[in-house]
C-alpha positions in Angstrom: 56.6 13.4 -90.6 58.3 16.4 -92.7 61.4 14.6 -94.1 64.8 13.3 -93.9 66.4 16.4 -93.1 64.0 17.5 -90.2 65.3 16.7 -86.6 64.2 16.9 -83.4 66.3 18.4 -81.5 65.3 17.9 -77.4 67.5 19.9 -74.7 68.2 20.1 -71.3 68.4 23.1 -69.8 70.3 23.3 -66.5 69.0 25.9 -63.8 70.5 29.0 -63.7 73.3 28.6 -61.2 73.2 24.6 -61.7 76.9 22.7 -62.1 74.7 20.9 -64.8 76.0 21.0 -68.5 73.2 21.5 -71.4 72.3 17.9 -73.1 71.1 17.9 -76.7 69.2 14.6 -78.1 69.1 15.0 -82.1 66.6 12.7 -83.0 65.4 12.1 -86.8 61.9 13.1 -87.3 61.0 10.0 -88.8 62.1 7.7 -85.7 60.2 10.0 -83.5 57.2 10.0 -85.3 57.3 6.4 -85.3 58.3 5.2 -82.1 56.2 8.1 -80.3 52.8 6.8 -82.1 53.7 3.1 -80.7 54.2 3.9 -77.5 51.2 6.1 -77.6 48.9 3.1 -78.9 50.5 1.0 -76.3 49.4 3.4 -73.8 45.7 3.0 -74.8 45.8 -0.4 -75.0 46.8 -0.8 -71.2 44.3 0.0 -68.4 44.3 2.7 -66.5 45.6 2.8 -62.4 41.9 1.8 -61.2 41.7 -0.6 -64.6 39.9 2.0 -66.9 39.9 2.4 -70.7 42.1 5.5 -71.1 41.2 8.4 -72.9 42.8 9.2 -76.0 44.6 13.1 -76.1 47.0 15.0 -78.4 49.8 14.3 -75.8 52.7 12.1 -76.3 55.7 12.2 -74.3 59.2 11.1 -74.6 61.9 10.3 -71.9 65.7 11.1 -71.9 66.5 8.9 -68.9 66.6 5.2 -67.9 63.9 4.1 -65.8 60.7 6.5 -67.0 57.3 4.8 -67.8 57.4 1.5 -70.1 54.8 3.8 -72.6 57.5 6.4 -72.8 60.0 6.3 -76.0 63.5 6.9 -74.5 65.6 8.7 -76.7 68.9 8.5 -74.6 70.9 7.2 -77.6 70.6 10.2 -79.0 72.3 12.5 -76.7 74.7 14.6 -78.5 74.1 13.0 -82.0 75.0 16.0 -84.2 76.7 13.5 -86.4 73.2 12.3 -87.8 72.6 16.0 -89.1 76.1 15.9 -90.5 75.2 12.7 -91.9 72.2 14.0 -93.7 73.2 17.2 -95.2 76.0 14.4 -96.9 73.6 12.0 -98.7 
C-alpha cells in the first residue's frame, strides 16, 4: 500500500502493426493490494493439478479479461477509469 493517491495503472499494448487500440485499467492501489492478497491466499488454499499443497512465491497475477483463472483478480471495470485519478487529486 503507498496511499490514496497511488494507482496502478495496467496497459495493453497492441503489436506493432495490430488494428488493436491501447487499453488502460487505473486501478487504486489500495483495491489492488487488497483483492490481489485474497486471491493469492485463495490460491494456496486450493490443491494443486495432481492435488498438491502449492508453494507459496512473490507472484501474483491479475486478469483484464472475462474468463481467466477463478484465483485471478479481474480488474476489467477499470478499463479507462481516469476519472478515479481525477477524483483523487479533488478530495
Amino acid at each position: 500500500m503507498y496511499g490514496s493517491l497511488f494507482f496502478w495503472v495496467i496497459a495493453g499494448i497492441p503489436e506493432p502493426g495490430s488494428d488493436y487500440t491501447f487499453r488502460y485499467y487505473i486501478v487504486p492501489c489500495n483495491e489492488m493490494a487488497h483483492n490481489v492478497a485474497d486471491r493469492h491466499q485463495e490460491w494456496l488454499s486450493t490443491p494443486g493439478k495432481k492435488g498438491q499443497q502449492r508453494k507459496d512465491s512473490s507472484v501474483r497475477a491479475v486478469a483484464v479479461e472475462e474468463g481467466a483463472a477463478p484465483y485471478f483478480w479481474n480488474v476489467a471495470r477499470y478499463e479507462g477509469r481516469w476519472d478515479l485519478i481525477d477524483d483523487a487529486l479533488r478530495d
